[in-house]
N, CA, C and O atoms as CSV, one atom per row, in Angstrom:
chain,resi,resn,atom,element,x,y,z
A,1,UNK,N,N,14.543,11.946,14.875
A,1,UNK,CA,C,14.050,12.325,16.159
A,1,UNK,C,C,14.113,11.173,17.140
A,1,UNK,O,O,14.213,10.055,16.634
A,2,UNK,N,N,14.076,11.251,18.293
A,2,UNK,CA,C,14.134,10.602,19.055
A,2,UNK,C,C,12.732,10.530,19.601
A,2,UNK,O,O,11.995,11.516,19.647
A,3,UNK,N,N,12.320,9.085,20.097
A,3,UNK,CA,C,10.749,9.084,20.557
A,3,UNK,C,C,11.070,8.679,22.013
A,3,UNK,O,O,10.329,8.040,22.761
A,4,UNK,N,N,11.819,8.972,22.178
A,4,UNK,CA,C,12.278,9.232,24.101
A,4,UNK,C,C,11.901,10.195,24.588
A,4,UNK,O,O,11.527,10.353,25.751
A,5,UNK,N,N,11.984,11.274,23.377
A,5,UNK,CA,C,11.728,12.904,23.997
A,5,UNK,C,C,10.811,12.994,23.518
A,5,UNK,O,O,10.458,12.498,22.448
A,6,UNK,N,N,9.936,14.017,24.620
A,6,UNK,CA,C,8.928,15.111,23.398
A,6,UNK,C,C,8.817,15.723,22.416
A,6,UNK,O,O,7.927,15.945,21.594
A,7,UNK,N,N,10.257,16.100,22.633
A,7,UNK,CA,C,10.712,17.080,21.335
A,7,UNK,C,C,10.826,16.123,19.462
A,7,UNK,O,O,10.478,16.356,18.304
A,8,UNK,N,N,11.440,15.175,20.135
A,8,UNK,CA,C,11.903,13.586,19.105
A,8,UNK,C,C,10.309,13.195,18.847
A,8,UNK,O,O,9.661,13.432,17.828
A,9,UNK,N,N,10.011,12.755,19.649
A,9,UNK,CA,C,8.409,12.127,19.484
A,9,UNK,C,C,7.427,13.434,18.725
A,9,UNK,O,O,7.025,13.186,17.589
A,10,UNK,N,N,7.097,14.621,19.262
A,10,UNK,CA,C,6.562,15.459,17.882
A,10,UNK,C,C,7.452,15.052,16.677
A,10,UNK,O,O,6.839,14.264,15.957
A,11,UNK,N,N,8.426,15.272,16.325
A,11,UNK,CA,C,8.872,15.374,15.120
A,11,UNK,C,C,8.774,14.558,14.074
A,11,UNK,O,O,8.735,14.871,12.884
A,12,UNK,N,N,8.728,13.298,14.649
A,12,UNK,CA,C,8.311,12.135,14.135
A,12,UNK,C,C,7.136,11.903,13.572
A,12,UNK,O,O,6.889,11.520,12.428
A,13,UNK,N,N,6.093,12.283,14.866
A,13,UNK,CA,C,4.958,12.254,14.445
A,13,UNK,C,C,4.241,12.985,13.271
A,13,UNK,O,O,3.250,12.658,12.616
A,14,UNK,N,N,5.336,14.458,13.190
A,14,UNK,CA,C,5.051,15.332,11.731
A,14,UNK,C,C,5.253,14.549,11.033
A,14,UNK,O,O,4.176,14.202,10.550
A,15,UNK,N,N,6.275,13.834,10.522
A,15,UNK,CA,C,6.973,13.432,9.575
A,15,UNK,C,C,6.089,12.421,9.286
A,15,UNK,O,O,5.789,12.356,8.094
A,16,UNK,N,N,5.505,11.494,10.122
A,16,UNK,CA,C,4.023,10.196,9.621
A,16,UNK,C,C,2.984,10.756,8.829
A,16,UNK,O,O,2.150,11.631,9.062
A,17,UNK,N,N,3.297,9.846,7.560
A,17,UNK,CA,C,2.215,9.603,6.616
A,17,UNK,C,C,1.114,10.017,7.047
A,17,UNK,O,O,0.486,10.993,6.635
A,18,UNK,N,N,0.684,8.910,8.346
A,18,UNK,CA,C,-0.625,8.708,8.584
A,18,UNK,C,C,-1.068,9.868,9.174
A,18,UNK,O,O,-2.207,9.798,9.636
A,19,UNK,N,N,-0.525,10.851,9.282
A,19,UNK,CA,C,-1.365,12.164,10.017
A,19,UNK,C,C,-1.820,12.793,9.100
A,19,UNK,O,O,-2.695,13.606,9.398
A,20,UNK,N,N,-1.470,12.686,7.832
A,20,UNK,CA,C,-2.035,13.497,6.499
A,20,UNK,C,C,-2.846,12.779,5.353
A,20,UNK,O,O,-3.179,13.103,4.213
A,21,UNK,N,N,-3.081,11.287,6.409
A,21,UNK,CA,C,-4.433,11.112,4.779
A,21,UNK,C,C,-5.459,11.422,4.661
A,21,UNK,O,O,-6.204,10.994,3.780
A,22,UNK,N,N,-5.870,12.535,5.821
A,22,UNK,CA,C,-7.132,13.200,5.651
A,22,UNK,C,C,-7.058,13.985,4.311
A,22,UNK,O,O,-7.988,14.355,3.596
A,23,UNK,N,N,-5.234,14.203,4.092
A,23,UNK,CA,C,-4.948,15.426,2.941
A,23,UNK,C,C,-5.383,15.123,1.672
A,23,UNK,O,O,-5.698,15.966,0.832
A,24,UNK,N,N,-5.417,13.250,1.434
A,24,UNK,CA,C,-5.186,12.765,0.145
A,24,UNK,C,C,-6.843,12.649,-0.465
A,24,UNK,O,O,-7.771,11.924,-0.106
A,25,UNK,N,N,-6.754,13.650,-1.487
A,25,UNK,CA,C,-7.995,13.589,-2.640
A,25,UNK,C,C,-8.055,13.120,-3.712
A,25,UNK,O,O,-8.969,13.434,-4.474
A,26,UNK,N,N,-6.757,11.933,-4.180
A,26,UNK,CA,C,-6.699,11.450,-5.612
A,26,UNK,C,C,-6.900,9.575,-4.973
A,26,UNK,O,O,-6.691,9.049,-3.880
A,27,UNK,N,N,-7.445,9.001,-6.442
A,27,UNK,CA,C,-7.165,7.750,-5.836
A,27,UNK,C,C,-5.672,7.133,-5.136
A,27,UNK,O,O,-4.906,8.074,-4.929
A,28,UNK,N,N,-5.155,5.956,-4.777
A,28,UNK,CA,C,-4.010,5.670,-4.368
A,28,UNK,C,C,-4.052,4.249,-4.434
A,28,UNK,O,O,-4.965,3.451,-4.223
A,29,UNK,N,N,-2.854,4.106,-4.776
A,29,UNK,CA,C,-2.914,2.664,-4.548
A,29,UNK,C,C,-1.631,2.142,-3.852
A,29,UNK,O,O,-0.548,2.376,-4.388
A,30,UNK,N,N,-1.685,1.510,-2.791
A,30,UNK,CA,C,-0.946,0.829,-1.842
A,30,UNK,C,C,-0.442,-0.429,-1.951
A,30,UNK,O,O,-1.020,-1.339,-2.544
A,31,UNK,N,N,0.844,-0.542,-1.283
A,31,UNK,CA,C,1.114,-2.186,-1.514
A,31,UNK,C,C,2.062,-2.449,-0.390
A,31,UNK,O,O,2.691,-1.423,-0.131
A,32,UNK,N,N,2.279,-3.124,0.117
A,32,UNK,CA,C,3.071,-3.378,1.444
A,32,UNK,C,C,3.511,-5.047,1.589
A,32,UNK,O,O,2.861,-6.065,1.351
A,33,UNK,N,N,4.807,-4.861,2.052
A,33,UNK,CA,C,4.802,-6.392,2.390
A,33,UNK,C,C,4.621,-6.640,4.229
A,33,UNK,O,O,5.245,-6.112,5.149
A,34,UNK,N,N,3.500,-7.667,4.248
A,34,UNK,CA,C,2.934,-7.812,5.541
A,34,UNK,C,C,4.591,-7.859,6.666
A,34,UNK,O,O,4.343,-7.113,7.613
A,35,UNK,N,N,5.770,-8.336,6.801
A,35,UNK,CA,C,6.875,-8.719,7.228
A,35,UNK,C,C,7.749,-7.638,7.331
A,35,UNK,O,O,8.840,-7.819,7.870
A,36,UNK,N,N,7.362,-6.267,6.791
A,36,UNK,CA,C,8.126,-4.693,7.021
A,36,UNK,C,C,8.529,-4.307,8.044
A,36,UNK,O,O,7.898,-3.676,8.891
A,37,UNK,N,N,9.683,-4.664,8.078
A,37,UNK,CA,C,10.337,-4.419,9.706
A,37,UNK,C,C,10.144,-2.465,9.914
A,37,UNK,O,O,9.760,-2.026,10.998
A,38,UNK,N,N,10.318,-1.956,9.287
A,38,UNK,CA,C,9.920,-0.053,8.887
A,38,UNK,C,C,8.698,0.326,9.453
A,38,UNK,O,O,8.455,0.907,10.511
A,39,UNK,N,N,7.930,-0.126,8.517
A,39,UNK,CA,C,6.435,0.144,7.854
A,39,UNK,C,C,5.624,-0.987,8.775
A,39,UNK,O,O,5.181,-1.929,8.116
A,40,UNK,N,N,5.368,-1.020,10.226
A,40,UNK,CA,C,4.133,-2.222,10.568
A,40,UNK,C,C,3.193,-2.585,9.915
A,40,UNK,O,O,2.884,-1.563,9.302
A,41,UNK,N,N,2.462,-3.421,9.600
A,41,UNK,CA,C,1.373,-4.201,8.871
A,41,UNK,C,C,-0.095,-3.135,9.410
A,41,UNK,O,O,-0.970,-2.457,8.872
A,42,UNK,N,N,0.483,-3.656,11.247
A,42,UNK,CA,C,-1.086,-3.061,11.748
A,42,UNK,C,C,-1.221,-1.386,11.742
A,42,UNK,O,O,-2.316,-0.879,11.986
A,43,UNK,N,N,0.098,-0.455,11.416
A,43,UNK,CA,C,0.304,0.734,11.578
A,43,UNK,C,C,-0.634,1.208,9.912
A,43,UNK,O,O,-1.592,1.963,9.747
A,44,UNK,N,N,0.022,0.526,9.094
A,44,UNK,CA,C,-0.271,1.164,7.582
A,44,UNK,C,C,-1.556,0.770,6.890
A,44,UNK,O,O,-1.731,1.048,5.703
A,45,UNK,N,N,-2.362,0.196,7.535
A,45,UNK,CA,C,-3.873,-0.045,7.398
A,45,UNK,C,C,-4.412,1.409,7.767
A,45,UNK,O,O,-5.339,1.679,7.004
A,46,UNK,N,N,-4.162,2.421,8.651
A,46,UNK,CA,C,-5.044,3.563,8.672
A,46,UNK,C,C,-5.098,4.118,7.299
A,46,UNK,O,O,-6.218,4.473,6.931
A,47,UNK,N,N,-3.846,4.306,6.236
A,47,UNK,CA,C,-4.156,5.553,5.169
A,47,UNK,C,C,-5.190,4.729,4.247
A,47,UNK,O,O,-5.958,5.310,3.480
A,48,UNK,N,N,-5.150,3.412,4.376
A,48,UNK,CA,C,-6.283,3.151,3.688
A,48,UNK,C,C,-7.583,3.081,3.973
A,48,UNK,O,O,-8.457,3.113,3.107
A,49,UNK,N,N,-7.792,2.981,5.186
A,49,UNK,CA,C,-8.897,2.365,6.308
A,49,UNK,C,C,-9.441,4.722,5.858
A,49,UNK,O,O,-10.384,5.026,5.127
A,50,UNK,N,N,-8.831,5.420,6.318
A,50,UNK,CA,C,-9.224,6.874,6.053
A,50,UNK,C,C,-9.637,7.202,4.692
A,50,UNK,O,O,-10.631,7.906,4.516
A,51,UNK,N,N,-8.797,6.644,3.493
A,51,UNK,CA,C,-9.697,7.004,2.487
A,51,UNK,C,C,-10.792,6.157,2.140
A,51,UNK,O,O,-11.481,6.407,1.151
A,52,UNK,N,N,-10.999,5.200,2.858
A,52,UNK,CA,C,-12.386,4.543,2.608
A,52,UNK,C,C,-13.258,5.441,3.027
A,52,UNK,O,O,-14.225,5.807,2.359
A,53,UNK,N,N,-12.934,5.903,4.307
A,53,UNK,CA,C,-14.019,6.467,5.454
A,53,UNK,C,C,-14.126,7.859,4.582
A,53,UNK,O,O,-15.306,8.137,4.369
A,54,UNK,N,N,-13.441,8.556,4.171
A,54,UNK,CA,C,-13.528,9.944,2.811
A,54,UNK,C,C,-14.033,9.322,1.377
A,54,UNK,O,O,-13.973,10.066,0.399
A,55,UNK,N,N,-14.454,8.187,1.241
A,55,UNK,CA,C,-14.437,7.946,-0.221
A,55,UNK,C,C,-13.965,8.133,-1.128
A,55,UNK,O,O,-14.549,8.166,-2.211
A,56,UNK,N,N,-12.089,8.410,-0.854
A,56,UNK,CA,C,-11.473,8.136,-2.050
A,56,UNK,C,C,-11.031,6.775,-2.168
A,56,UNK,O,O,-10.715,5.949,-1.312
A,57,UNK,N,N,-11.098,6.709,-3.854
A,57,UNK,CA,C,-10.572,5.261,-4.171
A,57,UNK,C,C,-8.796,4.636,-3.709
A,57,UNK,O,O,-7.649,5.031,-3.916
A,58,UNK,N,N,-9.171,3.966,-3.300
A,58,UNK,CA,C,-8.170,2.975,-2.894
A,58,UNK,C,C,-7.871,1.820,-3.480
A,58,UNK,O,O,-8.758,1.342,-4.187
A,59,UNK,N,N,-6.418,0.973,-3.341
A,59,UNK,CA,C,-6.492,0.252,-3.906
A,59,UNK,C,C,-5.200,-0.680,-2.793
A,59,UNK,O,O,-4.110,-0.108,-2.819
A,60,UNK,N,N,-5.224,-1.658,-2.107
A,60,UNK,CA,C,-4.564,-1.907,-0.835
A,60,UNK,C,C,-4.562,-3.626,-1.173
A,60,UNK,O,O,-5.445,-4.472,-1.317
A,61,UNK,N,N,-2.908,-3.626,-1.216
A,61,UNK,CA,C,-2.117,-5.247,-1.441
A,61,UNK,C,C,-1.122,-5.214,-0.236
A,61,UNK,O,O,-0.260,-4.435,0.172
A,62,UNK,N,N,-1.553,-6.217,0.082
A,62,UNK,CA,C,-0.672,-6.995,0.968
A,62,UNK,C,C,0.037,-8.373,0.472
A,62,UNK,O,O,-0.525,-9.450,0.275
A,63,UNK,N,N,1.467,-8.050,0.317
A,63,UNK,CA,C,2.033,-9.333,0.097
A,63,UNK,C,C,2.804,-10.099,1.053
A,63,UNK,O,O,4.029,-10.012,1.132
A,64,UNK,N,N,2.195,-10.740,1.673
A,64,UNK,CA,C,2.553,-11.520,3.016
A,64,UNK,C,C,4.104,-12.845,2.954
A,64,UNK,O,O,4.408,-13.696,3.790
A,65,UNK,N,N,4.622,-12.578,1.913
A,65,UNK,CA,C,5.783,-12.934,2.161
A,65,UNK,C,C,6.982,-12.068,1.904
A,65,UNK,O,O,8.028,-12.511,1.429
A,66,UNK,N,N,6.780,-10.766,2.252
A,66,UNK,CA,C,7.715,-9.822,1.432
A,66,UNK,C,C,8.013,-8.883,2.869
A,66,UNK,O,O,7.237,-8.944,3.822
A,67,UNK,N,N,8.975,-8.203,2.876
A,67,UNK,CA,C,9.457,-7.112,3.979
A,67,UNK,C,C,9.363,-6.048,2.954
A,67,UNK,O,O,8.544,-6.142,2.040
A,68,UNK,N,N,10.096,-5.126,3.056
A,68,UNK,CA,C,10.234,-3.764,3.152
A,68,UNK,C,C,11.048,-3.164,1.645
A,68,UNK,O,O,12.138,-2.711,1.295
A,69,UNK,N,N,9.327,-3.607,0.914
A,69,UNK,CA,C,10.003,-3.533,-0.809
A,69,UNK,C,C,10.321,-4.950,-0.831
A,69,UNK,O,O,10.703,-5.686,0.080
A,70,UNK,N,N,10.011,-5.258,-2.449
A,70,UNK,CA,C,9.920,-6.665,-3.026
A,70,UNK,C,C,11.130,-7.174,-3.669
A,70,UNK,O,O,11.804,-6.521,-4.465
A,71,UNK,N,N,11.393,-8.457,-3.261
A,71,UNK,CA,C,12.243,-9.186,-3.451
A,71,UNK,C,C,12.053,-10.737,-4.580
A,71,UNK,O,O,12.879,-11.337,-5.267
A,72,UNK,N,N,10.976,-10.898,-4.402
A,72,UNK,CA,C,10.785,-12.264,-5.692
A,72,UNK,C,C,9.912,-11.486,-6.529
A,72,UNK,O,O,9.113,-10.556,-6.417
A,73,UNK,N,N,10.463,-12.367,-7.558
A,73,UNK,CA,C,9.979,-11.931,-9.139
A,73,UNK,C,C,8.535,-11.726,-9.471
A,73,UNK,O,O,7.932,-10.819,-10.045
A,74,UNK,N,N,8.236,-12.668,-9.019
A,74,UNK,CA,C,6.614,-13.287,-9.133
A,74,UNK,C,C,5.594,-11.710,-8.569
A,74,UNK,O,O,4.729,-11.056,-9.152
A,75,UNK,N,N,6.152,-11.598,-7.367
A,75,UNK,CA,C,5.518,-10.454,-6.508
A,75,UNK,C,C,5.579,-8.933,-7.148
A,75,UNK,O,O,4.789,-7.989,-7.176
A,76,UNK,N,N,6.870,-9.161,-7.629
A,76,UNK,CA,C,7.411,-7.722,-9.055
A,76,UNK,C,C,6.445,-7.941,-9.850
A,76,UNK,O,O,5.482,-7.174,-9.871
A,77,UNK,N,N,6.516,-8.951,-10.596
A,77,UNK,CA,C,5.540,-8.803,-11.555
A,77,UNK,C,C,3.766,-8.441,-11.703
A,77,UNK,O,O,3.201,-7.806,-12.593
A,78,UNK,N,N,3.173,-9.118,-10.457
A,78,UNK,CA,C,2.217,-8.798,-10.464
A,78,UNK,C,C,1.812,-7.660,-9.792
A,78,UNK,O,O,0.669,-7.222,-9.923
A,79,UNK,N,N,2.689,-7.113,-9.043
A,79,UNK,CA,C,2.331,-5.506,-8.856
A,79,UNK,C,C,2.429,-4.644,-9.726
A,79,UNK,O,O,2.005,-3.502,-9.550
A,80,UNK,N,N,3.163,-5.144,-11.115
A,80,UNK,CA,C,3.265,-4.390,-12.268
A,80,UNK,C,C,1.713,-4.446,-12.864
A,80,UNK,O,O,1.256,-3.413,-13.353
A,81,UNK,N,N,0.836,-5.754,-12.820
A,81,UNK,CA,C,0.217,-6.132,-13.242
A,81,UNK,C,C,-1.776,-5.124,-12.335
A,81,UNK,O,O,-2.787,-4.515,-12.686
A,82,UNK,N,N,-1.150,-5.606,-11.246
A,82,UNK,CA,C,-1.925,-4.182,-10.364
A,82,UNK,C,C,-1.990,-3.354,-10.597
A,82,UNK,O,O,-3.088,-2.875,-10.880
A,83,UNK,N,N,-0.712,-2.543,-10.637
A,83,UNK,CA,C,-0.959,-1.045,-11.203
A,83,UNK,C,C,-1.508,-0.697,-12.097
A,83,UNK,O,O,-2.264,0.275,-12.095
A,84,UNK,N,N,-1.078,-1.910,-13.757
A,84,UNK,CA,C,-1.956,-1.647,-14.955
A,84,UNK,C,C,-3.099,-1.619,-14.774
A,84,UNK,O,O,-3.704,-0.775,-15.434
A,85,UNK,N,N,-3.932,-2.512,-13.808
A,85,UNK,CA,C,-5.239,-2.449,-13.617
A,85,UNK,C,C,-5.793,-1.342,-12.783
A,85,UNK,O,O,-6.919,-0.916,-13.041
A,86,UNK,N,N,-5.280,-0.977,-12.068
A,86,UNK,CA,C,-5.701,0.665,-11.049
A,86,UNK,C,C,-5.807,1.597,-12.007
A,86,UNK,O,O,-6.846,2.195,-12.287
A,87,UNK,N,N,-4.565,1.764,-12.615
A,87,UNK,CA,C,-4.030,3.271,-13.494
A,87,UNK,C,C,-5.162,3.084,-14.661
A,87,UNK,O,O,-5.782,4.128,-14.866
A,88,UNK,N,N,-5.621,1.804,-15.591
A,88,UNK,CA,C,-6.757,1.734,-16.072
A,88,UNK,C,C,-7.956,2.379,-15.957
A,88,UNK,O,O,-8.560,3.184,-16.666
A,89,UNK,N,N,-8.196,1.773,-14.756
A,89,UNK,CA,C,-9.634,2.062,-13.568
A,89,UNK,C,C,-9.417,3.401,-13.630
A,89,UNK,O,O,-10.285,3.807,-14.403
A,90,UNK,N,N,-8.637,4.505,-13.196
A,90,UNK,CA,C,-8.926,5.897,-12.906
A,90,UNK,C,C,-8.344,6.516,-13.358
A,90,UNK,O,O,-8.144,7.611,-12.834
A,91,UNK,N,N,-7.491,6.051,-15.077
A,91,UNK,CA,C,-7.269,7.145,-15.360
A,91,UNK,C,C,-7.707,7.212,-17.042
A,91,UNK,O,O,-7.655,8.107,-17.886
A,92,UNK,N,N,-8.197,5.673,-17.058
A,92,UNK,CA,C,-9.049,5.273,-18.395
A,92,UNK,C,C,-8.264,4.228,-19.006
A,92,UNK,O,O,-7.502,3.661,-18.223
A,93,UNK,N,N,-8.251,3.843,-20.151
A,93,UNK,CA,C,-6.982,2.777,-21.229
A,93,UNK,C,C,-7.587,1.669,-20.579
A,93,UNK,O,O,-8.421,1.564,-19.680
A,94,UNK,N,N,-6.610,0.458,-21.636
A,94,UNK,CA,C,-6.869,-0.625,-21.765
A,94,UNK,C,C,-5.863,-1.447,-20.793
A,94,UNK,O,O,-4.700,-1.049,-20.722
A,95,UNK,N,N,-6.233,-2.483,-20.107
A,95,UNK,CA,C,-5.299,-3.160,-19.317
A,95,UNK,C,C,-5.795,-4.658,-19.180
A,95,UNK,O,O,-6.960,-4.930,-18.892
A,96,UNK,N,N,-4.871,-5.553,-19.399
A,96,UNK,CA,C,-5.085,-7.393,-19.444
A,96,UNK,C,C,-6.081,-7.753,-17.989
A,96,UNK,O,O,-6.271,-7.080,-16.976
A,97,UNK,N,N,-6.490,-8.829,-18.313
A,97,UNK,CA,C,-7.248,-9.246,-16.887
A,97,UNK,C,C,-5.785,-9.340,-15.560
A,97,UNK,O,O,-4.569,-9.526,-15.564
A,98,UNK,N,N,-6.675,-9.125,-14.758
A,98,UNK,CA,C,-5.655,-10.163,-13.754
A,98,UNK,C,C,-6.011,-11.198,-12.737
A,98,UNK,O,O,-6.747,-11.028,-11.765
A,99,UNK,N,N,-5.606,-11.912,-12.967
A,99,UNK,CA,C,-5.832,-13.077,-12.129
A,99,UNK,C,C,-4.667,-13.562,-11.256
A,99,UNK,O,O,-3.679,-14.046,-11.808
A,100,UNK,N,N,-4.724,-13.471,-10.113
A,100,UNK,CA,C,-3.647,-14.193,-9.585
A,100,UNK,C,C,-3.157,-15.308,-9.513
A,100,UNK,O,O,-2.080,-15.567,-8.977
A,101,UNK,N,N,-3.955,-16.146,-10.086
A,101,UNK,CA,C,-3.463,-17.664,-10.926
A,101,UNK,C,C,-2.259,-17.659,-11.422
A,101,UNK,O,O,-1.320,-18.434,-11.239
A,102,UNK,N,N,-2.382,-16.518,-12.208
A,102,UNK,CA,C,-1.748,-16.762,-13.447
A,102,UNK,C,C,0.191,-16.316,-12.491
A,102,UNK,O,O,1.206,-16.198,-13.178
A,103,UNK,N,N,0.197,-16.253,-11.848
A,103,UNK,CA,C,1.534,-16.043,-10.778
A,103,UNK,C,C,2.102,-17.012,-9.787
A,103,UNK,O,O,1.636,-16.910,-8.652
A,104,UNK,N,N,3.016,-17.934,-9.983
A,104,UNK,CA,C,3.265,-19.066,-9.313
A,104,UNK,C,C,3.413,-18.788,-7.731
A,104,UNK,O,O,4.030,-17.796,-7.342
A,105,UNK,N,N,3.024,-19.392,-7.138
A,105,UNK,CA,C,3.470,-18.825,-5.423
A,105,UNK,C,C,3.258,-17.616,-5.028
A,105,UNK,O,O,3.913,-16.964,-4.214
A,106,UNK,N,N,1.803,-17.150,-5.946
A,106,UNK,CA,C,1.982,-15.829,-5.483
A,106,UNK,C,C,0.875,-15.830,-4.115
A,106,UNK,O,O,-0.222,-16.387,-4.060
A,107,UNK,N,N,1.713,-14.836,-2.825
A,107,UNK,CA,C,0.427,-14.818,-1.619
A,107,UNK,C,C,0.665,-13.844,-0.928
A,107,UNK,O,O,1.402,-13.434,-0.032
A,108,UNK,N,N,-0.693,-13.392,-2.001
A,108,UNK,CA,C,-1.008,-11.655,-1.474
A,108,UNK,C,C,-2.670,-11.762,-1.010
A,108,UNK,O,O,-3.665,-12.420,-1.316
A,109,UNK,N,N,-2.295,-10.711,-0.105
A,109,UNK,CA,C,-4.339,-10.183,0.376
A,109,UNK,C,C,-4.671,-9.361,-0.663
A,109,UNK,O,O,-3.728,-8.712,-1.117
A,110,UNK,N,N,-5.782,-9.196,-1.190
A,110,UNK,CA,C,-5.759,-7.941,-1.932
A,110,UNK,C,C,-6.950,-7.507,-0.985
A,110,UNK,O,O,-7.925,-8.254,-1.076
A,111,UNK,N,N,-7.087,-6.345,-0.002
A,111,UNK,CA,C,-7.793,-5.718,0.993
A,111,UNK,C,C,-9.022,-5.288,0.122
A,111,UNK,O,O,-10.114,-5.851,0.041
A,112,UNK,N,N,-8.501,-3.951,-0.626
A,112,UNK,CA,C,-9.187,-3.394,-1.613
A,112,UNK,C,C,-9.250,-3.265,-3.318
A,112,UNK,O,O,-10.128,-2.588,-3.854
């Protein structure tokens, strides 16, 4: 769509995430790299910022040296290491500590 037009600009706006996380009733867990030329930093804080405000669980990483999907190892890995710990948390099982120590150069926010 084009956001020149009205017509472009609705369509778009269907198509945004963020108009439907009123929809989302399961936990979620998020991860973004702060540098997402796509995905803005300050845009993709609402679906989480909404399921706080609904009280579903969230789970919101920011990795501030990464664009649009991850590129160093370090950052792969410990989002592997995230997830084990979320998917733990809500869906039961066993999962290692995590510490972000334990990840050389790693520099992430963890929001939630």
């Amino acid at each position: 769509g084009d956001p020149d037009t009205e017509e472009g600009l609705k369509y778009l706006k269907s198509c945004s995430p963020s108009n439907y996380a009123d929809n989302i009733n399961k936990p979620l867990l998020i991860a973004q790299g702060k540098n997402d030329p796509r995905v803005k930093y300050e845009e993709n804080n609402i679906i989480p910022k909404t399921l706080k405000r609904n009280n579903i669980p969230v789970g919101y990483v920011v990795y501030c040296d990464e664009g649009h999907g991850f590129a160093k190892l370090e950052n792969m890995l410990s989002f592997v290491a995230l997830k084990e710990k979320f998917l733990s948390k809500h869906l039961g099982g066993r999962c290692e500590p995590f510490d972000k120590n334990n990840f050389k150069n790693l520099n992430i926010e963890i929001k939630y």
